[in-house]
MARMILO-845837 format. One line per field, with one value per atom (N, C-alpha, C): residue number from 1; residue in three letters; atom name; x, y, z. Coordinates in steps of 0.1 Angstrom, whole numbers, plus 5000, padded with zeros to 4 digits. Atoms other than C-alpha are relative to their C-alpha. Layout:
<drenvexs>
i c(NUM ...)
aa c(Ala ...)
at c(CA ...)
px c(X ...)
py c(Y ...)
pz c(Z ...)
</drenvexs>
This chain:
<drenvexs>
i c(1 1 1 2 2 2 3 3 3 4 4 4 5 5 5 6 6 6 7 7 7 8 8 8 9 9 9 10 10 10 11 11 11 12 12 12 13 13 13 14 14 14 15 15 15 16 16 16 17 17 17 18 18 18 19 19 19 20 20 20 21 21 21 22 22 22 23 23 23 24 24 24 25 25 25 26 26 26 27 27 27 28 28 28 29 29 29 30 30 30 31 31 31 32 32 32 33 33 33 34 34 34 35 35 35 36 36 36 37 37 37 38 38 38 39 39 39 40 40 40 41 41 41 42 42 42 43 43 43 44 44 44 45 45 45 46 46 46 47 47 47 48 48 48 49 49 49 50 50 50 51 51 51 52 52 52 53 53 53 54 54 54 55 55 55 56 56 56 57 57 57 58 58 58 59 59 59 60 60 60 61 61 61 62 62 62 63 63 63 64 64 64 65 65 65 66 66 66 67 67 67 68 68 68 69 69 69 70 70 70 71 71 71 72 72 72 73 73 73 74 74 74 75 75 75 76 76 76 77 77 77 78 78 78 79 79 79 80 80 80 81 81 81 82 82 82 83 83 83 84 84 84 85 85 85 86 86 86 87 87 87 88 88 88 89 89 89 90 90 90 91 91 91 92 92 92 93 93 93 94 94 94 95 95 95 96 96 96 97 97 97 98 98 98 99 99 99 100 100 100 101 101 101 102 102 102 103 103 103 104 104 104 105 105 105 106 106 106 107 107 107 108 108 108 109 109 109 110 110 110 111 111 111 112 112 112 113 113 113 114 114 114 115 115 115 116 116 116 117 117 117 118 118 118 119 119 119 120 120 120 121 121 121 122 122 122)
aa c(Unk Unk Unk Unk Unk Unk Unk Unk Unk Unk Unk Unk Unk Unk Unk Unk Unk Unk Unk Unk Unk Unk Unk Unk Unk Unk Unk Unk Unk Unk Unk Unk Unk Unk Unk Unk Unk Unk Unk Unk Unk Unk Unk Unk Unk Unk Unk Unk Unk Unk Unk Unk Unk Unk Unk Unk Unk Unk Unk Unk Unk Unk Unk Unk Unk Unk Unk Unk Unk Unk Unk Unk Unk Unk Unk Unk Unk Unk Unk Unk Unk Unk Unk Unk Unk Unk Unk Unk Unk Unk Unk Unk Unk Unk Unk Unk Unk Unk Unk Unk Unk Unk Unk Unk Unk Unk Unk Unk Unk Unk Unk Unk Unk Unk Unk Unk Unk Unk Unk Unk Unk Unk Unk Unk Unk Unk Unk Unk Unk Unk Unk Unk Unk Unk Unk Unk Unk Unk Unk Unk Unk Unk Unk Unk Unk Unk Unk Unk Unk Unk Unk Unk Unk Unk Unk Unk Unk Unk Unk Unk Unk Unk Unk Unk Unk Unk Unk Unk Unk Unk Unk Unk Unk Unk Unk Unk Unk Unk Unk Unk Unk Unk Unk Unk Unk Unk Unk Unk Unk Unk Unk Unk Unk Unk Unk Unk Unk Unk Unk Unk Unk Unk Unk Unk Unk Unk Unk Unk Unk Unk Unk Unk Unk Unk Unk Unk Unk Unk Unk Unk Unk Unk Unk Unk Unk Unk Unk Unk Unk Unk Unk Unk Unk Unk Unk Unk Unk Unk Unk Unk Unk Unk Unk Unk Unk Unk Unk Unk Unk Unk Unk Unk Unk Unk Unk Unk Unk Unk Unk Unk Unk Unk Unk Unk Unk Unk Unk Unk Unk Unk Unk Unk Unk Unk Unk Unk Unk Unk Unk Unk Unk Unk Unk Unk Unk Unk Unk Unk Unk Unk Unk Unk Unk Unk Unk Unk Unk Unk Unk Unk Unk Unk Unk Unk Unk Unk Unk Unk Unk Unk Unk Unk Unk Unk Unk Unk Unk Unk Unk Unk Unk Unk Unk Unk Unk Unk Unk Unk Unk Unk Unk Unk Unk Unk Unk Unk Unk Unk Unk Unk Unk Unk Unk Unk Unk Unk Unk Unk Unk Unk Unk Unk Unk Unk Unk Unk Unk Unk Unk Unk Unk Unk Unk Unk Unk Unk)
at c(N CA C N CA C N CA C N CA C N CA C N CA C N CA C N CA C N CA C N CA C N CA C N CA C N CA C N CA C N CA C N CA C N CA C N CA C N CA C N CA C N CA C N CA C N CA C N CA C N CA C N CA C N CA C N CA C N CA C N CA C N CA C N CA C N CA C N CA C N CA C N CA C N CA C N CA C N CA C N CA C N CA C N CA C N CA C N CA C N CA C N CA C N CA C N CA C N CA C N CA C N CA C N CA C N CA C N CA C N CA C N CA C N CA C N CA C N CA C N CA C N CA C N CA C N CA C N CA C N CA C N CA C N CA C N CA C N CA C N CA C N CA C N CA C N CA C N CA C N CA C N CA C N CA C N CA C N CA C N CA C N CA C N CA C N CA C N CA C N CA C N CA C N CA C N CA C N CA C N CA C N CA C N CA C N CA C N CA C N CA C N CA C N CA C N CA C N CA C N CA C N CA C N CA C N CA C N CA C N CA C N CA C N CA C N CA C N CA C N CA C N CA C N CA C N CA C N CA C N CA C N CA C N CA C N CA C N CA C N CA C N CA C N CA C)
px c(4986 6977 5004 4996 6999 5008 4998 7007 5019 4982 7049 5001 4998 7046 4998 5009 7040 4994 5006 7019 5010 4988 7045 4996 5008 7022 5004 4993 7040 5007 4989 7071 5003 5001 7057 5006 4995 7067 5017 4990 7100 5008 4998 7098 5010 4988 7129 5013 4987 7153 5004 4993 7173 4999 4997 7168 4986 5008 7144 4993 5001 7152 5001 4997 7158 4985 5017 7119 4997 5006 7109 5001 5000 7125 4992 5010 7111 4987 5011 7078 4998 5006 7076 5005 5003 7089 4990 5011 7060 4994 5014 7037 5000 4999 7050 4991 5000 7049 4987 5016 7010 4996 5008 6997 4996 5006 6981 5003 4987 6998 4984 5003 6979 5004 4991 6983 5002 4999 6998 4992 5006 6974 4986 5019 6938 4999 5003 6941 4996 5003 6929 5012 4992 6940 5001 4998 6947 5013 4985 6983 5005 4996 6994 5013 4984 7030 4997 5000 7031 5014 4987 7068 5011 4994 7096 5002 4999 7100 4989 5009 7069 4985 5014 7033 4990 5010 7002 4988 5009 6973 4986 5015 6936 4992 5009 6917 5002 4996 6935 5007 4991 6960 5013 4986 6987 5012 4985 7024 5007 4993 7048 5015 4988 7084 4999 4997 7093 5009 4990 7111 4992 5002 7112 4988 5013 7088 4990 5012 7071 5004 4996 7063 5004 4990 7077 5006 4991 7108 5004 4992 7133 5004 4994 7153 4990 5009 7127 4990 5007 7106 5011 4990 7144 4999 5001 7147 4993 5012 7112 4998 4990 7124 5007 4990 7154 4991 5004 7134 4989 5010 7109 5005 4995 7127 5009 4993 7149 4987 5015 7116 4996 5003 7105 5016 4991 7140 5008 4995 7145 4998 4997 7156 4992 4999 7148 5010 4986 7183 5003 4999 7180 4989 5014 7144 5009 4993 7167 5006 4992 7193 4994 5013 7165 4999 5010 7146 5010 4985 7179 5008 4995 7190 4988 5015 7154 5003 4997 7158 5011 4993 7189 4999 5002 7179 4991 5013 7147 5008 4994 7172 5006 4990 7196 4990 5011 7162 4998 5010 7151 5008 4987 7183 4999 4997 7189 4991 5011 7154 5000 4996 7161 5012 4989 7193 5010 4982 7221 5007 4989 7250 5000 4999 7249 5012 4989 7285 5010 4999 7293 4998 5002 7277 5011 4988 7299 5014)
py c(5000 5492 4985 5016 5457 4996 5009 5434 5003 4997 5441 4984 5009 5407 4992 5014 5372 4992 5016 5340 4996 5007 5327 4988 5012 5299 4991 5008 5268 5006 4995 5285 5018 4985 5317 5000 5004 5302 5005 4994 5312 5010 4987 5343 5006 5000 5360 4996 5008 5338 4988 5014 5309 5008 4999 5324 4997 5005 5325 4985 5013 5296 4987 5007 5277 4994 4998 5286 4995 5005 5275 4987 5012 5241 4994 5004 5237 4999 5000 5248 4988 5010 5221 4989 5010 5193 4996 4998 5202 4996 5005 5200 4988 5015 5168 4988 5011 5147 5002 5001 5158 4999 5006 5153 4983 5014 5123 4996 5002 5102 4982 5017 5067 4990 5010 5035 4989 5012 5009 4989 5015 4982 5002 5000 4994 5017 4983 5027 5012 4991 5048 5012 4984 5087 4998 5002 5074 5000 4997 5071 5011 4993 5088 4998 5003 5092 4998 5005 5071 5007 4996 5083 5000 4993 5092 4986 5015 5066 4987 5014 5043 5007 4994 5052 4988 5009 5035 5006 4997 5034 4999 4998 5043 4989 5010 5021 4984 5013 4987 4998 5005 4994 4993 5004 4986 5008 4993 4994 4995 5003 5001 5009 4989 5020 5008 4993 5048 5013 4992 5079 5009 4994 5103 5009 4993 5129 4996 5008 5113 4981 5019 5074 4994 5006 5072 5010 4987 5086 4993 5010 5083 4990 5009 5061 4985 5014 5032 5000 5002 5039 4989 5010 5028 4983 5015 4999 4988 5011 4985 4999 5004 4986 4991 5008 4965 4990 5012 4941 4993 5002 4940 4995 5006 4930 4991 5011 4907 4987 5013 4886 4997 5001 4891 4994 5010 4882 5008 4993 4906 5013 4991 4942 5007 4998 4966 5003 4998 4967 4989 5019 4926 4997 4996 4937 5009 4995 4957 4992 5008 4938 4989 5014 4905 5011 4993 4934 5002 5000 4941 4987 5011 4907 4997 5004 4897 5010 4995 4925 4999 5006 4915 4987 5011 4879 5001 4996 4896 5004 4992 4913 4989 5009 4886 4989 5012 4860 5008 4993 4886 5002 5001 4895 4984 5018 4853 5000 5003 4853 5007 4990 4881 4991 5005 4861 5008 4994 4883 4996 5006 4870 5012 4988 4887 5005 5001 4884 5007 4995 4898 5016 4985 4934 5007 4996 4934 5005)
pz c(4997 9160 4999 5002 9152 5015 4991 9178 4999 5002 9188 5007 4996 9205 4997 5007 9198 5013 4990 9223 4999 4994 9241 5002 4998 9246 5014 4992 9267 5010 4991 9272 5009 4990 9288 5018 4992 9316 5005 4996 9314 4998 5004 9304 4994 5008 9288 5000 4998 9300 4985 5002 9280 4983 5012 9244 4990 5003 9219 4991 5003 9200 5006 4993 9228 5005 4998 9239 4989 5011 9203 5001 5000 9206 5013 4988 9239 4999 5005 9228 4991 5010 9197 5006 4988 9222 5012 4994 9241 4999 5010 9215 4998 5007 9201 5013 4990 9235 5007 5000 9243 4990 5010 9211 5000 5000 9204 4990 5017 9176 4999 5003 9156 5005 4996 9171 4984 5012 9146 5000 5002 9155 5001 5002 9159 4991 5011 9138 5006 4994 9163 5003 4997 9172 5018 4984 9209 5008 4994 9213 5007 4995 9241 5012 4993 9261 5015 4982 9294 5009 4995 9299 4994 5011 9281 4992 5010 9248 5002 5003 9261 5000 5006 9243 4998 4994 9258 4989 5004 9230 5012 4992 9251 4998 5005 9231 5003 5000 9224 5016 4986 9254 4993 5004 9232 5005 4999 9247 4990 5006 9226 5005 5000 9226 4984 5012 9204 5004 4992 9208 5014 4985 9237 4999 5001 9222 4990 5011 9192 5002 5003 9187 4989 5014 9154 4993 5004 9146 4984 5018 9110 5004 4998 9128 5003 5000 9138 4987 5017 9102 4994 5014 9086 5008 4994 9112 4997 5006 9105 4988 5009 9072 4995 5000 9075 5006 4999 9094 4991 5008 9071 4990 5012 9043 4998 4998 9059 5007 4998 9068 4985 5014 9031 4989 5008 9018 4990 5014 8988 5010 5000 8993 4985 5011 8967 4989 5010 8952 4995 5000 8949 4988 5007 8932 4987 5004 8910 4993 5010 8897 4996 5005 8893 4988 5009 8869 4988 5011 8851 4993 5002 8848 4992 5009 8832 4988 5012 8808 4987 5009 8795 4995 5006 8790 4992 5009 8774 4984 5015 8748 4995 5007 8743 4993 5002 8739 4981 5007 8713 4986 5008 8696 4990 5007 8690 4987 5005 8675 4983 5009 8652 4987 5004 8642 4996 4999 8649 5013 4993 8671 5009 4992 8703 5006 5001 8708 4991 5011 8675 5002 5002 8687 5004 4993 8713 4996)
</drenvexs>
């Protein structure tokens, strides 16, 4: 005979109160903030949540912040990011128009060489 129920797991706890998608998101907020996540600096599977947004690796003992249930969210990925590339200087849309700007000096170099007036095509 098939199972009419499913493992409530976590949120059995609150039995048929609040909704079930309510229990779902609860449940995977659950999950997230006991899992154990990589630390960025010794590579280890040790990262684990001291309190909401601060995640203490085991090994190194590195503190860091991150979010409330995971230690790396989209929003601090794009961040470190932006800082990242304002240390380095060039963007990749800066990397872009450099690559475009080269190629047209590549054509116009090429063109000359050829000896047709590049002015003229225009």
């Amino acid at each position: 005979m098939a199972k009419r129920t499913q493992k409530a797991g976590a949120t059995a706890k609150f039995g048929p109160r609040y909704g079930v998608s309510v229990r779902r998101n609860s449940a995977n907020a659950m999950r997230k903030k006991s899992q154990s996540y990589t630390c960025p600096i010794c590579q280890y599977n040790k990262v684990k949540r001291k309190s909401v947004g601060i995640w203490v690796c085991g090994k190194c003992n590195h503190t860091f912040t991150g979010g409330a249930w995971e230690p790396f969210t989209r929003a601090s990925t794009a961040n470190q990011r932006i800082v990242r590339r304002s240390f380095e200087g060039t963007s990749d849309t800066d990397l872009v128009a450099l690559a475009t700007q080269a190629a047209m000096d590549y054509e116009a170099v090429r063109a000359k060489e050829a000896g047709v007036d590049v002015d003229e095509e225009e």
